[in-house]
Kinemage of the C-alpha trace (Angstrom):
@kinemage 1
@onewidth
@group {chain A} dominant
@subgroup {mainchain}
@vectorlist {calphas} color= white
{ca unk a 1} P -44.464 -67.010 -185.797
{ca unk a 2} L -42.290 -65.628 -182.947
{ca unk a 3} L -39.812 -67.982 -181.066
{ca unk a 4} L -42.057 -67.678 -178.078
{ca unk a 5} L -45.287 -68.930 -179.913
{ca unk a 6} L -43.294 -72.649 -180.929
{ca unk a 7} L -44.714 -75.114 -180.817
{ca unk a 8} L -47.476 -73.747 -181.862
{ca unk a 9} L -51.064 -73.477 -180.026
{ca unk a 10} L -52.164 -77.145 -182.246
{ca unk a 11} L -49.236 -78.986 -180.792
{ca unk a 12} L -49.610 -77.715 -177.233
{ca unk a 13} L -53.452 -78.384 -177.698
{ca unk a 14} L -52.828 -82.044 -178.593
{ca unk a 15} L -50.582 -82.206 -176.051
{ca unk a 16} L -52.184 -81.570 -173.203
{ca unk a 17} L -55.354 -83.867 -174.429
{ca unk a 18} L -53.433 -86.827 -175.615
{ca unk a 19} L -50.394 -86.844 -173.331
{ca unk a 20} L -52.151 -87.512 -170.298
{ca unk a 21} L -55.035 -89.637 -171.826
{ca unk a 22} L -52.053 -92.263 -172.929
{ca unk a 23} L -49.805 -92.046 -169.932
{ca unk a 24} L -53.535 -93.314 -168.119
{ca unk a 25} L -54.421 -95.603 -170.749
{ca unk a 26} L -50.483 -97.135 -170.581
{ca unk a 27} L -50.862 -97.227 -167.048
{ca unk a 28} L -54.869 -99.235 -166.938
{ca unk a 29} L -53.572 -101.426 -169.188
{ca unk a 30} L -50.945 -103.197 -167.262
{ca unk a 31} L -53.397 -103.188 -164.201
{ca unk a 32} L -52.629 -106.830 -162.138
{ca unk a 33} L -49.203 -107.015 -162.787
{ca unk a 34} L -46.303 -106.309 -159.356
{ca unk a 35} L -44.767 -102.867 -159.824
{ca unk a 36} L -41.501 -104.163 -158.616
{ca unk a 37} L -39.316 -104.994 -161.975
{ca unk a 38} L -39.369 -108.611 -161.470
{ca unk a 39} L -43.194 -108.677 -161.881
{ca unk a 40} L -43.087 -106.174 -164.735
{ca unk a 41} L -40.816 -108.745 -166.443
{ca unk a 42} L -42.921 -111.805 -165.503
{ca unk a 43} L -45.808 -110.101 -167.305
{ca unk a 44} L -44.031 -109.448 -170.085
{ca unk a 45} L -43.245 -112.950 -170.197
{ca unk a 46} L -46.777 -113.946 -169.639
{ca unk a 47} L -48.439 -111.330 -171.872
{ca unk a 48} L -46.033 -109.496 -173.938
{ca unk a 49} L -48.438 -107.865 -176.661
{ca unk a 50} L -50.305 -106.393 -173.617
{ca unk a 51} L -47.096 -105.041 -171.757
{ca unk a 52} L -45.526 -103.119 -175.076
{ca unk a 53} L -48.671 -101.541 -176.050
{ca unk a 54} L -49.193 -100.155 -172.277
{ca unk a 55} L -45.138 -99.417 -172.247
{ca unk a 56} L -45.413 -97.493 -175.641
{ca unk a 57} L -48.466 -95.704 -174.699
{ca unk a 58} L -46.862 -94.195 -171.810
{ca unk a 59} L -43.844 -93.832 -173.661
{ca unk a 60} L -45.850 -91.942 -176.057
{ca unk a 61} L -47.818 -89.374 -173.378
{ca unk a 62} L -44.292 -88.315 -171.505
{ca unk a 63} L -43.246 -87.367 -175.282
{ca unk a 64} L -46.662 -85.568 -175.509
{ca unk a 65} L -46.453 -83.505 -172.334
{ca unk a 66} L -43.264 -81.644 -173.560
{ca unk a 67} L -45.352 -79.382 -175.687
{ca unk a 68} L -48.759 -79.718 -172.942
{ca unk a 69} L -46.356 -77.599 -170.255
{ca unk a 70} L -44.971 -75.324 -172.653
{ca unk a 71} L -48.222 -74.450 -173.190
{ca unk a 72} L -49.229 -74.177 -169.703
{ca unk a 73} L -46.417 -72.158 -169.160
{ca unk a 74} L -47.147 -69.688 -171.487
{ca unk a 75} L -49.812 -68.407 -169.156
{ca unk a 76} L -47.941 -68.168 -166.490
{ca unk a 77} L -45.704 -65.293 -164.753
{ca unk a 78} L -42.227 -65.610 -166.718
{ca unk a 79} L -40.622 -66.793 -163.550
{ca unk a 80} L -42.675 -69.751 -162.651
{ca unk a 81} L -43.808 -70.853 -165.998
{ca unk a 82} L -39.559 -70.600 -167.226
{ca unk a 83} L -38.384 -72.960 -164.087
{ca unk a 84} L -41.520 -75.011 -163.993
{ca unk a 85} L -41.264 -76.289 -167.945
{ca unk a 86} L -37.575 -76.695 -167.745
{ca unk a 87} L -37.758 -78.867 -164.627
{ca unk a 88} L -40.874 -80.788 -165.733
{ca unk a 89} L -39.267 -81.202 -169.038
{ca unk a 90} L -35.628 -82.398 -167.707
{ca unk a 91} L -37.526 -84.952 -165.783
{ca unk a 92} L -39.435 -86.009 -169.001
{ca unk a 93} L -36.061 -86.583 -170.421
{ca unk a 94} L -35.472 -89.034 -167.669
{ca unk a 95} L -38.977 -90.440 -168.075
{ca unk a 96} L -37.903 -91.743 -171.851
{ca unk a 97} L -34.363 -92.950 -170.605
{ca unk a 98} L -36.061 -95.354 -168.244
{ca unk a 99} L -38.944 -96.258 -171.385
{ca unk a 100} L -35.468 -97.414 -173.431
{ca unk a 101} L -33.905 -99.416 -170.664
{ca unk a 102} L -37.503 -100.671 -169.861
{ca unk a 103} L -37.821 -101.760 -173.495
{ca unk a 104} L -34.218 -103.514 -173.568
{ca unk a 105} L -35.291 -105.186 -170.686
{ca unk a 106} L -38.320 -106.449 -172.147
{ca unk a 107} L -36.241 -107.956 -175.562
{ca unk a 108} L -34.101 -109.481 -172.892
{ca unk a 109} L -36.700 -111.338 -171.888
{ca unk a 110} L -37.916 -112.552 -175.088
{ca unk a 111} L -34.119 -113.339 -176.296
{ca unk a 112} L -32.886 -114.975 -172.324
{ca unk a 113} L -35.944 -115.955 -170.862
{ca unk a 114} L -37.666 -114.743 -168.094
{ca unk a 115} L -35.225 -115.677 -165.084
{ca unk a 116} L -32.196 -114.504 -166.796
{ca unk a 117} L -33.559 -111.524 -167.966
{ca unk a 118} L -34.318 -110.718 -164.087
{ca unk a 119} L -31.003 -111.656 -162.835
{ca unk a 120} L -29.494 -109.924 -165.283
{ca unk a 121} L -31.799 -107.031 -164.377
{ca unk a 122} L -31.269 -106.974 -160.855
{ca unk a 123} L -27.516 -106.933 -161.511
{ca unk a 124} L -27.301 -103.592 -162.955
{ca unk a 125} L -30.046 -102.010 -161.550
{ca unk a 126} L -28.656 -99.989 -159.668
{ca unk a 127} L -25.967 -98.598 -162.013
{ca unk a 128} L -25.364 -95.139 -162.196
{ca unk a 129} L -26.567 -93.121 -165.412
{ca unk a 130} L -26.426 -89.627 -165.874
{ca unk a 131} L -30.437 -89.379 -165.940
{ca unk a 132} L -30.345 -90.246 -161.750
{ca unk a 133} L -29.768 -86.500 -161.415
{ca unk a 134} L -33.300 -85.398 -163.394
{ca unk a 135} L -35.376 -87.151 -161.206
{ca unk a 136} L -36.197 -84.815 -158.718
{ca unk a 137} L -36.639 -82.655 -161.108
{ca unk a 138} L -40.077 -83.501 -161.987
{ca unk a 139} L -41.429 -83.803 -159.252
{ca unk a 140} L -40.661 -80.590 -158.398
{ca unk a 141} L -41.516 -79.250 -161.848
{ca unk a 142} L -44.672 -80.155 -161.287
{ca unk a 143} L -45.311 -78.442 -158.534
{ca unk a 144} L -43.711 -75.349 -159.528
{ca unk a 145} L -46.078 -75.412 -162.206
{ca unk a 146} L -48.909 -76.087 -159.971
{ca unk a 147} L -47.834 -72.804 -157.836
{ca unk a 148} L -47.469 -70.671 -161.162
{ca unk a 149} L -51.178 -71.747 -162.394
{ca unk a 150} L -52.564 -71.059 -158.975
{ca unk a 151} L -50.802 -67.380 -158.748
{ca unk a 152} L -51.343 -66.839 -162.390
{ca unk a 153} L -55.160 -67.768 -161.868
{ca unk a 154} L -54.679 -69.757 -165.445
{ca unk a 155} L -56.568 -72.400 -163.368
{ca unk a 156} L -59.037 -72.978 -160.899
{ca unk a 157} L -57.742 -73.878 -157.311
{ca unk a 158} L -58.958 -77.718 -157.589
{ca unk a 159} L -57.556 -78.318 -160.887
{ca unk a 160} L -54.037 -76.331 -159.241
{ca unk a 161} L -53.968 -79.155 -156.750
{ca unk a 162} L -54.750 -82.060 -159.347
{ca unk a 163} L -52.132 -80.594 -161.240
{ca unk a 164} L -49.890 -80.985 -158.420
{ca unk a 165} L -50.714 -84.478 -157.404
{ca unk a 166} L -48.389 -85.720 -160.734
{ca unk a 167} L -45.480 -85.224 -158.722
{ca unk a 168} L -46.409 -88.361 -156.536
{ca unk a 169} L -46.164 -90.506 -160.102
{ca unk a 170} L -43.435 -92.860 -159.307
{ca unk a 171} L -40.467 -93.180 -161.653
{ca unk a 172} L -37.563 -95.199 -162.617
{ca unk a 173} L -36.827 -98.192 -165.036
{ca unk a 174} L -39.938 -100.755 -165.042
{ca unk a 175} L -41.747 -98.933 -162.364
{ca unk a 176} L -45.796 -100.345 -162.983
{ca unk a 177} L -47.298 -97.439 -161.798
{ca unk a 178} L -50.446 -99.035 -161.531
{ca unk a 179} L -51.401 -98.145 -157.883
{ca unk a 180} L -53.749 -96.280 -156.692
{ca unk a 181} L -51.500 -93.196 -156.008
{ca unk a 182} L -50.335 -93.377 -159.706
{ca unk a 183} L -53.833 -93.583 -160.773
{ca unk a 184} L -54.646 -90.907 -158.817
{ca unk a 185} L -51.827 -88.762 -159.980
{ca unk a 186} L -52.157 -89.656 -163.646
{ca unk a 187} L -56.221 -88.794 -163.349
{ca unk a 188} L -55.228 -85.372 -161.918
{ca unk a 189} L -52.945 -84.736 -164.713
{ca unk a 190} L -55.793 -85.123 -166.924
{ca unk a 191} L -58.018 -82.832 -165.192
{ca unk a 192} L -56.046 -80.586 -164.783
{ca unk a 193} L -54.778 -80.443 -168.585
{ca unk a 194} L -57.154 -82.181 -170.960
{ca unk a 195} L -60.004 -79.077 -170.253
{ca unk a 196} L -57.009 -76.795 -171.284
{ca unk a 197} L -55.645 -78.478 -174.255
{ca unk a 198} L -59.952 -78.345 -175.492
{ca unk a 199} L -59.802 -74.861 -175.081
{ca unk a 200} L -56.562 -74.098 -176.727
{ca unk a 201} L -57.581 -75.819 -179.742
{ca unk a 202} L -60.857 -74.337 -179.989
{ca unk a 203} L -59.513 -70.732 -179.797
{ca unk a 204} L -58.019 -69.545 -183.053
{ca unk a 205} L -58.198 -70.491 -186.561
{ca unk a 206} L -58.356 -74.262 -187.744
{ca unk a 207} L -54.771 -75.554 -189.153
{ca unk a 208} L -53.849 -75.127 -193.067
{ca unk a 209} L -55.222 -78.372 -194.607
{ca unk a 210} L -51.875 -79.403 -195.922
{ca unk a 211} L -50.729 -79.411 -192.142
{ca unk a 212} L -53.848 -82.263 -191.522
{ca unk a 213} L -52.153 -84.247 -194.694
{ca unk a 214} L -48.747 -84.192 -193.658
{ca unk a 215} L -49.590 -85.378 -189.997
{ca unk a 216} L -52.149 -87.917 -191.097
{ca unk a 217} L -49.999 -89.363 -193.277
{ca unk a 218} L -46.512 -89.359 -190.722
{ca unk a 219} L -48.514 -91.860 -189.353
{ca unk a 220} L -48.039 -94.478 -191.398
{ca unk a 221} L -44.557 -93.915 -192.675
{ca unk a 222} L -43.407 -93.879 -188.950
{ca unk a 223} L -44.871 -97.396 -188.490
{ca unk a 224} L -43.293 -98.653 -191.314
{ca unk a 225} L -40.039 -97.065 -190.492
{ca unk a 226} L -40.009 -98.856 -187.129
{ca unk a 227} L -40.838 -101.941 -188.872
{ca unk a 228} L -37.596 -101.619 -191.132
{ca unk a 229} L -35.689 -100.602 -187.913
């Protein structure tokens, strides 16, 4: 394998099926609660089994997409598939700073209480990290990419456009993204990739059936891991 086949076409596959699939699923299932940080808190507060499961699901799809656009990119003109992934991909490193704080915040909750946690929330929330300077890049990114698949012809015009549309995903610590722009964004994420990520696992040869074992069983050792930690 060549540097520029890694990750592999398996990883990018399962990328671009799961990673958007759970950043939608994370996002439906905190569906009622305020988007603003003090509602995201009160729901955690009111419901916490609900709001980690739809925070680590989300979590889990930005971590997904890294290999879903390298993929894309790979079909793309050098150019615009290079700047597109390494925007898209700075900005996903953004996307998992604000998951940590997000989950801190959450504990705080659970340690302070819900009105402390906010106060304490709203007191720093607008302290600067490094991460503030990433965020525009994903929204560009995406539509970079978006341009690149369109010129590229790697897809169709509509599926361009829905690919495009994930630039209006709002981000930040405790955002809910449960709106109907984010919903609409997230859905054109999927159509845009999950069609992809089918075909690039079904062209090819099946994986090595030790590579099934060892990723099957990950599963279960990284749960137990994060239990210990």
């Amino acid at each position: 394998m060549t540097s520029t086949e890694l990750p592999g076409r398996w990883v990018e596959g399962v990328g671009m099926i799961l990673g958007p699939l759970l950043l939608l699923a994370g996002v439906l299932t905190r569906i009622g609660a305020d988007d603003f940080f003090t509602g995201q808190l009160a729901a955690h507060a009111a419901r916490p089994g609900e709001m980690t499961l739809s925070y680590g699901l989300f979590a889990a799809g930005v971590v997904l997409l890294w290999p879903a656009v390298t993929g894309l990119a790979r079909r793309l003109e050098p150019g615009w598939g290079r700047w597109g992934v390494t925007l898209v991909v700075l900005g996903l490193f953004g996307r998992v700073f604000h998951a940590g704080v997000s989950h801190l915040a959450f504990q705080l909750v659970d340690v302070l209480g819900l009105e402390a946690a906010q106060r304490v929330v709203a007191g720093t929330y607008g302290a600067f990290h490094v991460f503030k300077a990433v965020n525009v890049c994903i929204m560009v990114g995406w539509i970079v990419l978006a341009v690149g698949a369109y010129r590229a012809r790697a897809l169709g015009v509509a599926r361009c456009v829905a690919l495009g549309l994930t630039a209006a995903l709002p981000l930040g610590v405790l955002k809910g993204s449960s709106d109907p722009v984010s919903l609409v964004a997230l859905a054109g994420l999927a159509v845009a990739l999950v069609p992809l990520g089918v075909t690039t696992l079904r062209t090819g040869p099946a994986p090595r059936w030790w590579a099934v074992a060892l990723t099957v069983g990950l599963v279960p050792v990284a749960y137990l891991l994060g239990l210990v930690g």
